[in-house]
Every structure is written in structure tokens, then in C-alpha cells.
C-alpha positions as CSV (number, residue, x, y, z in Angstrom):
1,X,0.0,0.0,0.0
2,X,1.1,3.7,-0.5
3,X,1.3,6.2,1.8
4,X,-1.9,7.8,0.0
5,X,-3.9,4.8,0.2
6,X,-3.3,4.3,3.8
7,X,-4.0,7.8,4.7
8,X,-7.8,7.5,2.5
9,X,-7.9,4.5,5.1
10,X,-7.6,6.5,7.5
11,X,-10.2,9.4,6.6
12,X,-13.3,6.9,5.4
13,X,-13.0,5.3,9.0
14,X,-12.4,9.1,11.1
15,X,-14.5,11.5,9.2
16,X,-18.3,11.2,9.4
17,X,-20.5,13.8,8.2
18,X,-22.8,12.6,11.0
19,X,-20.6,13.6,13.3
20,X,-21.1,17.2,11.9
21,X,-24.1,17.5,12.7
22,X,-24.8,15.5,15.9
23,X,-22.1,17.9,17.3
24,X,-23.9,21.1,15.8
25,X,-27.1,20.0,17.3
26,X,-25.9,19.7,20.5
27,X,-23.6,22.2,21.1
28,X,-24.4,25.0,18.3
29,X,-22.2,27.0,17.0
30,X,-19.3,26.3,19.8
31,X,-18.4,22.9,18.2
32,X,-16.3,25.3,16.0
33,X,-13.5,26.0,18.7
34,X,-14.1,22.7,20.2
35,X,-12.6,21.0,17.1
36,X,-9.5,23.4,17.1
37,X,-9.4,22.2,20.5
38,X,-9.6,18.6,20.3
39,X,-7.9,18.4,17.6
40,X,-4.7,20.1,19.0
41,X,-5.1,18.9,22.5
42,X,-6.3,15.4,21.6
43,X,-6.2,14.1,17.8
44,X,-3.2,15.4,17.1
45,X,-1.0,14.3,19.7
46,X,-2.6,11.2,19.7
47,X,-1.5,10.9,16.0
48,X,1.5,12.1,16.2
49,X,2.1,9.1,19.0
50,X,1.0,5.9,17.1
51,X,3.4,7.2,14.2
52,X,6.3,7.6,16.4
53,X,5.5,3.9,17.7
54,X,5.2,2.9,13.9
55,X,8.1,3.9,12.6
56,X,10.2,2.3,15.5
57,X,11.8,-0.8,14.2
58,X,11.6,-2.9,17.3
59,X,7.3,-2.8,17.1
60,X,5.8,-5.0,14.8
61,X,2.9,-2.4,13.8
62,X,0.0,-3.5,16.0
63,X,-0.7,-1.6,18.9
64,X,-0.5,-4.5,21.6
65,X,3.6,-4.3,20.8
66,X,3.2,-0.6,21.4
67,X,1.7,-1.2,24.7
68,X,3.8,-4.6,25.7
69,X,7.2,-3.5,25.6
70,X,6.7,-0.7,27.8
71,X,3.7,-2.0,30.2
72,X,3.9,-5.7,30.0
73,X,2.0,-8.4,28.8
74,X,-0.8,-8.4,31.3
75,X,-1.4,-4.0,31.2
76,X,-1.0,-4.7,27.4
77,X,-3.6,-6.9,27.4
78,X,-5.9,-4.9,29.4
79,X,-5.0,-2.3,27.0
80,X,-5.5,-4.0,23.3
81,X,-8.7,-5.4,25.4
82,X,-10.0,-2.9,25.7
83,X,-9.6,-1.0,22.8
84,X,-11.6,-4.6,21.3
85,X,-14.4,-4.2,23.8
86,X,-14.9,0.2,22.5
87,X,-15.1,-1.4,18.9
88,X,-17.5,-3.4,19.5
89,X,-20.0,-0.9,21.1
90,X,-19.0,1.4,18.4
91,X,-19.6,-1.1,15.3
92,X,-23.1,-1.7,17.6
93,X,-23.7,1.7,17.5
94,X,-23.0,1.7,13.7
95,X,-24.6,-0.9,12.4
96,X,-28.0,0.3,14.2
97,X,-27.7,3.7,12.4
98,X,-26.6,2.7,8.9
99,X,-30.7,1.5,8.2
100,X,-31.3,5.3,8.9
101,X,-29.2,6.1,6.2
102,X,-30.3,3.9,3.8
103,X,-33.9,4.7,4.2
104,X,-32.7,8.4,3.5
105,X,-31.0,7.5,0.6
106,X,-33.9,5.3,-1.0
107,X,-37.2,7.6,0.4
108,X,-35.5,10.6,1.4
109,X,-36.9,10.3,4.9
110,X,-36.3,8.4,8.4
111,X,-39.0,5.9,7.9
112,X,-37.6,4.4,11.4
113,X,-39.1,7.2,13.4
114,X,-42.2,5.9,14.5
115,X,-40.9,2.2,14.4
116,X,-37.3,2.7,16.6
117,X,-37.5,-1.1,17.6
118,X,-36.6,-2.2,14.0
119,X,-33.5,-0.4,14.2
120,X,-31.6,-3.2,16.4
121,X,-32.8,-6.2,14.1
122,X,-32.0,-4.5,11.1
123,X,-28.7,-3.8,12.3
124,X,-28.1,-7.3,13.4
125,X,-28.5,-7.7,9.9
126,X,-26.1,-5.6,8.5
127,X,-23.5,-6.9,11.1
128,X,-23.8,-10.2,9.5
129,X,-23.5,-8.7,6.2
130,X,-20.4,-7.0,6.6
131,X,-18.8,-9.5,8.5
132,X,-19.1,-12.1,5.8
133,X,-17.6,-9.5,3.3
134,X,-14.5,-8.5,5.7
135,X,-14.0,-12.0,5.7
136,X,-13.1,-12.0,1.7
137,X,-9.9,-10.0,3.0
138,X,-9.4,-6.9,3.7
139,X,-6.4,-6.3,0.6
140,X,-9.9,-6.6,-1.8
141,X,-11.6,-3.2,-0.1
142,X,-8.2,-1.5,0.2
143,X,-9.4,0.5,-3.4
144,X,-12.5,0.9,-2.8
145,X,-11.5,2.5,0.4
146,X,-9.4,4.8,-1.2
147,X,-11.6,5.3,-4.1
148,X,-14.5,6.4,-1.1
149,X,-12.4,8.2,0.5
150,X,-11.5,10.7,-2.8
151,X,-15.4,10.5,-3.4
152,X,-16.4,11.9,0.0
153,X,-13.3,14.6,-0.4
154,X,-15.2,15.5,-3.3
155,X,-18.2,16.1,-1.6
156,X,-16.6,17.6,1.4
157,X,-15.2,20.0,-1.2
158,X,-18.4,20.8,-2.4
159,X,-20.2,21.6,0.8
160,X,-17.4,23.7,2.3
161,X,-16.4,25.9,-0.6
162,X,-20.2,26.6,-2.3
163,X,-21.9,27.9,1.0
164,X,-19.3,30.1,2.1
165,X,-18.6,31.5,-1.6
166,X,-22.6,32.6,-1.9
167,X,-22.2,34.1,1.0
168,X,-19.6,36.5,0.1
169,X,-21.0,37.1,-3.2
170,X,-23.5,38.1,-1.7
171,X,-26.0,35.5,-3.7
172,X,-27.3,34.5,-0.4
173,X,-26.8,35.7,3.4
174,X,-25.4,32.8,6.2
175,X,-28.5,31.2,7.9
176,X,-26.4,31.8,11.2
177,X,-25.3,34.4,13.0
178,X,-22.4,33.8,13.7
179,X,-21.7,35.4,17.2
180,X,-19.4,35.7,19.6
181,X,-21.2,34.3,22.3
182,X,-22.4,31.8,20.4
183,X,-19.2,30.5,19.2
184,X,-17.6,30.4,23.2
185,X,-17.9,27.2,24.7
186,X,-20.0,27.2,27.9
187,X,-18.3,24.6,29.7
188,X,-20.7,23.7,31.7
189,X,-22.0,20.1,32.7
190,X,-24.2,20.2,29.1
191,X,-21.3,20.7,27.2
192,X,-19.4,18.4,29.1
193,X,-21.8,15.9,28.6
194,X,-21.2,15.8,24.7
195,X,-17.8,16.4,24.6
196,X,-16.9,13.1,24.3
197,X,-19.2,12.8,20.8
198,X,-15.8,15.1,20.0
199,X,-13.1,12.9,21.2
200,X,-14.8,10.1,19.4
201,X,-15.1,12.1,16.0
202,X,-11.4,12.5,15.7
203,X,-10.4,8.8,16.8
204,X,-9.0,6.4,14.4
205,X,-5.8,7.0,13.5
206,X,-5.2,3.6,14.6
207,X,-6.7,2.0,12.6
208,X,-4.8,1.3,9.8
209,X,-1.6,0.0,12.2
210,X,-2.3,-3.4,11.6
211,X,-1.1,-2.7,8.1
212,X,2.1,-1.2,8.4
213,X,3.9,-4.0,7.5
214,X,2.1,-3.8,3.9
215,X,3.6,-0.3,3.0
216,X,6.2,0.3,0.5
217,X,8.2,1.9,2.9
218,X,6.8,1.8,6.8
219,X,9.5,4.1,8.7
220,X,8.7,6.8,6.4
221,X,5.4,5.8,4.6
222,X,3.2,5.2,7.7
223,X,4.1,7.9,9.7
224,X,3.1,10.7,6.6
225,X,-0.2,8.5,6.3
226,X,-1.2,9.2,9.9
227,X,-0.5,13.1,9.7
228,X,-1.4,13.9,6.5
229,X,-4.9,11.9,7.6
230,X,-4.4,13.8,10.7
231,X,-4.6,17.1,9.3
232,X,-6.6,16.6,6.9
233,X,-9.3,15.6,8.9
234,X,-9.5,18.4,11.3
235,X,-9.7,21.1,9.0
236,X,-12.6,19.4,7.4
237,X,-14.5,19.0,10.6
238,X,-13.6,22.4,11.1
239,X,-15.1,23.6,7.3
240,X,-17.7,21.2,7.2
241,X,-19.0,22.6,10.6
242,X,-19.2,26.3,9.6
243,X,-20.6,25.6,5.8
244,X,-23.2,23.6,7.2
245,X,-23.9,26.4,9.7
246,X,-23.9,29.0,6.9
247,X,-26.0,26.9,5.2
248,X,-28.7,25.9,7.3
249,X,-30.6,27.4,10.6
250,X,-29.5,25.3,14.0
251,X,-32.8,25.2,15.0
252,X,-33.7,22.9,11.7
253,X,-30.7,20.2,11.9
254,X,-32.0,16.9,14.1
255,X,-29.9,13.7,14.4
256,X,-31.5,11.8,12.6
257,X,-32.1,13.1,9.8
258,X,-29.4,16.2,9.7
259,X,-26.4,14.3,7.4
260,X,-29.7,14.3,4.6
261,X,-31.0,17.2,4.8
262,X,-27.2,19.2,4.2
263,X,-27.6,18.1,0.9
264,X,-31.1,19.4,-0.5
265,X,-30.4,22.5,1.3
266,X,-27.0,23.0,-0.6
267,X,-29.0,21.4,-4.4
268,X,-31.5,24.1,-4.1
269,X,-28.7,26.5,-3.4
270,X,-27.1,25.7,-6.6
271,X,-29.9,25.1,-8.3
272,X,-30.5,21.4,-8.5
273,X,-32.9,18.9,-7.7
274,X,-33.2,19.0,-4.2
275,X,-35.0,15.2,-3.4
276,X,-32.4,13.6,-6.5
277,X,-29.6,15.5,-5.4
278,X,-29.8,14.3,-1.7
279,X,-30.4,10.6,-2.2
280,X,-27.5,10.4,-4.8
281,X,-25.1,11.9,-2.1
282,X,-26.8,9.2,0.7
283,X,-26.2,6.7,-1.4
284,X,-22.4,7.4,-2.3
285,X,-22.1,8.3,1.6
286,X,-23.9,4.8,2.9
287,X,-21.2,2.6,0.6
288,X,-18.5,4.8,2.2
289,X,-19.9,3.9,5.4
290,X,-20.1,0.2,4.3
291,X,-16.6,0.7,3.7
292,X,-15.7,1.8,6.7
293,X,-17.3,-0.6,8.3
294,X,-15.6,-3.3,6.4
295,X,-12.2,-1.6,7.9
296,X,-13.3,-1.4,11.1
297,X,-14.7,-5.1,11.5
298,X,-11.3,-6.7,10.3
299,X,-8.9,-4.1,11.4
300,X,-9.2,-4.6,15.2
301,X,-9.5,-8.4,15.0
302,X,-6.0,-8.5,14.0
303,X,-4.6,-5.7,16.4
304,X,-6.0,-7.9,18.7
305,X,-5.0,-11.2,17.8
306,X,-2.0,-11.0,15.6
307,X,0.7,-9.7,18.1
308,X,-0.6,-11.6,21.7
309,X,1.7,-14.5,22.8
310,X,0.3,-17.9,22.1
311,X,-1.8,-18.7,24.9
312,X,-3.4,-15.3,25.7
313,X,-6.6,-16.6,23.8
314,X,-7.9,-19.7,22.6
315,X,-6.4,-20.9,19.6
316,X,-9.7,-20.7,18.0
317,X,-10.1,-17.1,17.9
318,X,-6.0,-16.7,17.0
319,X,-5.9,-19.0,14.0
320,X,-6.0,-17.0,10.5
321,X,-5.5,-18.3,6.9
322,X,-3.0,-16.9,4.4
323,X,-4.0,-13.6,3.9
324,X,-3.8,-13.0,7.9
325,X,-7.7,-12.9,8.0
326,X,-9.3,-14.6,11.4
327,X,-12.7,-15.8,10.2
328,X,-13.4,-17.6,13.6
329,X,-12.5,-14.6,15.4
330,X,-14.8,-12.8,12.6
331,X,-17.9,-14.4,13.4
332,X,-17.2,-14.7,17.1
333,X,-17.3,-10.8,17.0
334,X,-20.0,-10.7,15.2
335,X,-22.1,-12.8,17.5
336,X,-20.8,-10.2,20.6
337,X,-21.7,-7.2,18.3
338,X,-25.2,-8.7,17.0
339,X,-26.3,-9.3,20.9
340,X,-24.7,-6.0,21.7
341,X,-27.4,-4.0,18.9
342,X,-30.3,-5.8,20.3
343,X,-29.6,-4.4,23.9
344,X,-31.2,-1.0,23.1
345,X,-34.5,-2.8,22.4
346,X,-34.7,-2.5,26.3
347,X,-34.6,1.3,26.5
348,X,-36.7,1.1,23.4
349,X,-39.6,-1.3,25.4
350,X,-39.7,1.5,28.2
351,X,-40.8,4.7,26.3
352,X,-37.2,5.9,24.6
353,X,-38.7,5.8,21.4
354,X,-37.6,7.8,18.0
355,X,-34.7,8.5,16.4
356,X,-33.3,11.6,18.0
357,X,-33.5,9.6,21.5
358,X,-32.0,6.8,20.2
359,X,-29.3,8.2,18.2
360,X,-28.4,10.1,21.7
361,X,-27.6,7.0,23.3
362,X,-25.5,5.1,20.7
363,X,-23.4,8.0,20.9
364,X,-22.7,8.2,24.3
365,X,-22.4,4.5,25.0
366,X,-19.7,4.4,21.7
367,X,-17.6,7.9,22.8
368,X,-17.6,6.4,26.3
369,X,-15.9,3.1,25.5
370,X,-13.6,4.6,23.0
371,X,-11.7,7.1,25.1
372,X,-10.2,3.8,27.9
373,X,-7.8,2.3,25.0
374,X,-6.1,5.4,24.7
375,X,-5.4,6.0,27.8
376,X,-3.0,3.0,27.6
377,X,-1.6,3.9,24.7
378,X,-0.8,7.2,26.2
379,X,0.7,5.5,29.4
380,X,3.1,3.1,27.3
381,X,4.5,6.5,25.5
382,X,4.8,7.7,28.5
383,X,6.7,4.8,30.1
384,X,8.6,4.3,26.5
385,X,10.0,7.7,26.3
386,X,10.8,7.5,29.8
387,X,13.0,4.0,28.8
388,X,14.9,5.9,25.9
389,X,12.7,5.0,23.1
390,X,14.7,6.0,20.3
391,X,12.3,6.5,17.3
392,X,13.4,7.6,13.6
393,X,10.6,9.8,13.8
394,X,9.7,11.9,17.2
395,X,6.5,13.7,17.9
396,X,9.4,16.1,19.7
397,X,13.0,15.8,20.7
398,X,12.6,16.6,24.3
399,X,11.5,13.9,26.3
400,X,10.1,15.6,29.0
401,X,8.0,17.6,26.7
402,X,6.6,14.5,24.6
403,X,5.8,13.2,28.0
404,X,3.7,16.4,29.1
405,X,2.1,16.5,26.1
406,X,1.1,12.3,26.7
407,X,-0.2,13.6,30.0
408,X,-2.2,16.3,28.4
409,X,-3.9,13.3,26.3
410,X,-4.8,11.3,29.3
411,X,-6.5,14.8,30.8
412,X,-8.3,15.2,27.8
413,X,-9.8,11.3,27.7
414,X,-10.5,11.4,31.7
415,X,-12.8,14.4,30.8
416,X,-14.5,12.3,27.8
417,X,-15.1,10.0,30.2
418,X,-17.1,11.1,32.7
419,X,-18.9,13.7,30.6
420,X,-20.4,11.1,28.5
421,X,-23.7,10.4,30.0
422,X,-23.2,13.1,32.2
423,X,-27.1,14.5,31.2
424,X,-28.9,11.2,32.9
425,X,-27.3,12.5,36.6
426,X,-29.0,15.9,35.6
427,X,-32.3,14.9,35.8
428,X,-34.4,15.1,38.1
429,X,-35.0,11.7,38.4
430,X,-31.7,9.6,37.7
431,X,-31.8,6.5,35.9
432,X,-28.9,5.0,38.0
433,X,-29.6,1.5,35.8
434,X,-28.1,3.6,32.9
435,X,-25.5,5.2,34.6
436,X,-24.7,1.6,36.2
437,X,-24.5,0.5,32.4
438,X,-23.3,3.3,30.7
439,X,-20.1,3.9,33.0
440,X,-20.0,0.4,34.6
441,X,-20.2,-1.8,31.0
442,X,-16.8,-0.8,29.7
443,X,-15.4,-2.4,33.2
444,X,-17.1,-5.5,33.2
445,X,-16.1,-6.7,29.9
446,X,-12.5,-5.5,30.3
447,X,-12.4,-7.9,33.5
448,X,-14.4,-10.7,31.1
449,X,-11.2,-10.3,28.9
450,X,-8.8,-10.6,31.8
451,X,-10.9,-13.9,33.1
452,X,-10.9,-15.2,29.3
453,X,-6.9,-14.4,29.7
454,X,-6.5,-16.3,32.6
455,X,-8.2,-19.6,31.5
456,X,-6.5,-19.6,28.1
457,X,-2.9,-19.0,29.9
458,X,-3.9,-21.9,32.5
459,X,-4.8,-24.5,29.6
460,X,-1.6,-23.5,27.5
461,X,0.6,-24.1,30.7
462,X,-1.6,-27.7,31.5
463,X,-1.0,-28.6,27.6
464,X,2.9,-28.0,28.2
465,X,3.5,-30.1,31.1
């Protein structure tokens, strides 16, 4: 793979359009600053971190060696673990929205609204669908990948230069003020509560690690893949965010149906058919997705499975063919992820009906989970750096300084992690089932993993005596 190729990866599994607008909605106008602020404070360091770990010759690419050498087998573990367990909520939390988008891109409307509870099934079957095409190998969606990820540049392009141009030709005035006040973060407990929606926007530079060792060149290849991705991602969060505010009035974008209705409002802008227009661009943004999803299915299986001593996990979920492609380890996933979609059937079944509502709590449950695997990645930089890590490429020369700005990660996902579902201990009457779940989930799987550990370590040692 090229560097180019690997950094399209990269952007059709980090940018979402969605994520656009379920930040506008919530937060107006002040997700503006709040991407320059994650993205310096968080995405970027982040980044720049997994490419210095890349392109040191004594890690083999996945991020379990990252972890391992400098925290051990068993914090590794914990570590790649967990980052397993946040994939699987978020690929949950995918696979339940995806029917949303096709029913956009075929009718132009969220036919689900009034009938939340088919959401989960239908996403159960979409898991199953794009786990039996990850299975054909992940080297056969490596073009289209790239070839989606051009596509939705193109239509990135589109949306952020055309609004603000008719604005200053004065063809048509912004459908937001922009304000002052309204642009300043309130940071408050409502704004905390979403922040980690942010963190999770920006996350997945990771995710094409597993494939480092398939570059034409992975000391300097990789690490140019991850920061070029890097950068360019950011400043289209940043762009899409304030053409889409020009664009359209706050007050009409929803969740559910927000990533559609950017598009007729920029075809009548320009003149096209608003309803044709729209479903053409769902339909080219719900193969992306697909694509994506494709990516994200495979790519963590072997993060987690490639680099583990023999013996961590069963040998049925370690064995791979040829290509390096674990279908038992596929399907097992699938089976966690399909069970995983049905939970919110639950919440459905007790009155949180409709889209908006449902959408809400995907989010949270997937930024929440996301944010623990990097604060182990952070910690074994930390500790690496510490040990003298000697990298050809360095985030920064000063050690002291890369390890203050590793710190500043961990800050930053501490604060993701207890604002997300912050707005259930607001109400009045606290759902502490949900907050049980929503913060205590994450830590019962993780210690499922270290009990699936310790059996699998027990049987290799009985086998060897």
C-alpha cells in the first residue's frame, strides 16, 4: 500500500458527516473552537504518537507491541482489550444507524421514526453482512477505500467551498449568525456531557496500524499517512462545521435526519434537484460507510489477535488463513456485536422511542468506550519515552516535553469519560440503571477479557507439562 492509500484508510473510518451535525445540534455554533481544541489537545498528539511507535523498528505495527514492551503483557492486554471491547460498542452503535441512512438514501426520509424497535434487528443484519464481506480479506476493499475516500473529499469540497462563496458574493446571506457568544464554549455540565461525541469524532488514526507491515516503505510511509490523515481531517470537521452552519438554521438540523437534509439544502442552493440530489449523495455516503465498516470489523480483529503470545486466547479465535484474515475470530465478534445492537431494544420497550433519542444513546455508550484504550496507549509512551525510546521519527525531541504533552492526552480522555452520560445524573429523576451500564459496561467486559486471559494462559501451561 502507498502512503496515499493508507491515509484515504484513515479518513473513510475518522470522518463522518454525522458527526457534523450530531455535534452542531448539540452544542451549536461552539463545536467550532471545540474541534480546534480537540484536535490540537487530543487528535493530534494522539497521532503524532501511534506514528512515532510505527516507525520504530523494534514494534511490529499492532498496537499490543506498542503497549507490551513498555507496560507488560498483562497491562498490554488490558490495554489492546480494551480498545476490542470500544469497537464493539461502536460497530453496535453503527450498524444500528446505517438503516437510517439507507432509508434516506432510498425515500429521502427516516421511515424508522415511528418504528425505533426495527432499528436493532436490522442492524443485526447488517453486522452479518459485513462481517461475511470482511471475511473475503481486507487487501480486496483497500481500493475501494481509497476510491470512497477521494469520493467523499469531493463532496466535502463541495459543501465547504459553495456555501461560504454565496455568502460573500452576496448571492445569499449565512442562515447563522455567527456570534461571539455563540461561538464560546459554555463549559458547563451540558457541554461536558457531549464532549466526548468530539473525542470520538477524531479517533481512528489507529486503525490502519495493523497494516504497516504492507507499505512500501513503513518508517517513512506510515508515519506521513497518519499526519497527513491527521490534518486533513481536522480542518474538514472544522469547514464542514461552519458551511453547514452558513448553510442551514441550527434550529432545523436533528440527528437523525441532519447528514440528509445538508444536501437538498445545498442542491437548491445551486440550483439542483433538491430530493435527486440528496439521495445520490446518501447513497455514495452509505457505501462509504459500508466501507468503513468493512475496515473497522477486520482491522481490530488483528490488532488484537496478531501480536498476543500464544496462549493469551484460545487458539480458535488466533488461528488466521494466508492472507492474515481470522474468520473464527470474525464471526465470534459478530455474534458479541449482534447481541450488543439488540440491547437498546430494552430502552426502546420502556418509552425511549424515535430516532433523536436513540441516536443520543449510541453516541454516548460508543464515545464512552472509545476514550479507555487510549489512555493505555498514552501510558506506554509515556513509560517508552521515559526508557529511551529512540524513534526515527519523534512527535518532539525533548522527552520531557513528549511526556507532558502524553499527560495532556490522558486529561483530555479522563474528561471524555465522565462527561459522556453526564445528562442522565442531571435529571431530576436519575436512571442510576443507565448510569450503572453506561459507565460500569466498559469495566465488566474488560475484567471478562482478563478472566478469558486467565483460563487460556492456565490451559496452555496444563497442555505444556
Amino acid at each position: 500500500m502507498t502512503a496515499t492509500t493508507l491515509a484515504m484508510i484513515i479518513v473513510v473510518t475518522t470522518f463522518g458527516f454525522a458527526n457534523v451535525i450530531d455535534n452542531l445540534v448539540e452544542v451549536g455554533l461552539s463545536a467550532i473552537p471545540s474541534w480546534f481544541i480537540v484536535g490540537g489537545l487530543y487528535f493530534l498528539p494522539l497521532a503524532l504518537i501511534l506514528a512515532e511507535f510505527a516507525s520504530d523498528t523494534e514494534n511490529t505495527g499492532g498496537i499490543y507491541s506498542y503497549m507490551e514492551r513498555s507496560l507488560g503483557a498483562k497491562w498490554a492486554f488490558v490495554g489492546i482489550w480494551s480498545y476490542f471491547v470500544s469497537n464493539l460498542v461502536y460497530l453496535q452503535s453503527s450498524f444500528s444507524r446505517l438503516p437510517i441512512r439507507a432509508s434516506l438514501s432510498v425515500t429521502g426520509t427516516d421511515v424508522f421514526e415511528a418504528s425505533t424497535g426495527m432499528l436493532p434487528i436490522l442492524g443485526v443484519l447488517v453486522c452479518l453482512l459485513i462481517t461475511w464481506l470482511a471475511c473475503r480479506g481486507i487487501n480486496r476493499f483497500s481500493r475501494f477505500a481509497d476510491w470512497c475516500g477521494w469520493g467523499t473529499l469531493a463532496l466535502v469540497a463541495a459543501l465547504v467551498i459553495i456555501p461560504p462563496v454565496l455568502v460573500i458574493t452576496g448571492v445569499r446571506e449565512s442562515a447563522t449568525a455567527f456570534t461571539l457568544s455563540a461561538l464560546t464554549p459554555a463549559f458547563d455540565l451540558d457541554y461536558f456531557a457531549t464532549f466526548s461525541w468530539l473525542l470520538f469524532a477524531v479517533a481512528g488514526a489507529e486503525v490502519a496500524a495493523p497494516y504497516v507491515k504492507q507499505t512500501r516503505d513503513p518508517t517513512r510511509d506510515f508515519p506521513r499517512a497518519i499526519l497527513s490523515a491527521t490534518l486533513l481531517i481536522a480542518s474538514i470537521y472544522v469547514l464542514a462545521t461552519v458551511a453547514v452552519a452558513i448553510l442551514i438554521p441550527l434550529e432545523s438540523l436533528t440527528l437523525a435526519t441532519g447528514i440528509y437534509d445538508i444536501w437538498e439544502w445545498l442542491a437548491a442552493a445551486v440550483g439542483l434537484p433538491r430530493v435527486e440530489t440528496a439521495r445520490l449523495c446518501m447513497i455514495f455516503l452509505t457505501l462509504g460507510s459500508i466501507a468503513a465498516y468493512i475496515i473497522w470489523m477486520e482491522s481490530p480483529i488483528r490488532m488484537m489477535f496478531s501480536d498476543v503470545p500464544e496462549g493469551t486466547f484460545p487458539r480458535v479465535l488466533t488461528s488466521r488463513d494466508e492472507s492474515g484474515t481470522h474468520h473464527n475470530a470474525l464471526w465470534i465478534q459478530a455474534a458479541v456485536v449482534s447481541a450488543l445492537t439488540l440491547l437498546p431494544l430494552l430502552s426502546v420497550s420502556v418509552g425511549s422511542n424515535g430516532s433523536e433519542r436513540f441516536i443520543a444513546l449510541l453516541n454516548d455508550l460508543a464515545s464512552l468506550s472509545l476514550v479507555i484504550p487510549y489512555t493505555f496507549v498514552a501510558f506506554a509512551y509515556i513509560q517508552a519515552r521515559k526508557n529511551g525510546m529512540d524513534a526515527p521519527f519523534k512527535m518532539v525531541q525533548s522527552d520531557r516535553l513528549a511526556i507532558a504533552i502524553a499527560w495532556l492526552v490522558l486529561l483530555v480522555s479522563a474528561a471524555g469519560y465522565l462527561g459522556a452520560g453526564l445528562f442522565a445524573l442531571q435529571s431530576e429523576i436519575i436512571d442510576w440503571t443507565y448510569v450503572g451500564i453506561v459507565y460500569g459496561g466498559p469495566a465488566i467486559l474488560i475484567l471478562f477479557g482478563l478472566l478469558l486471559r486467565f483460563v487460556s494462559m492456565r490451559t496452555l501451561a496444563s497442555k505444556k507439562l
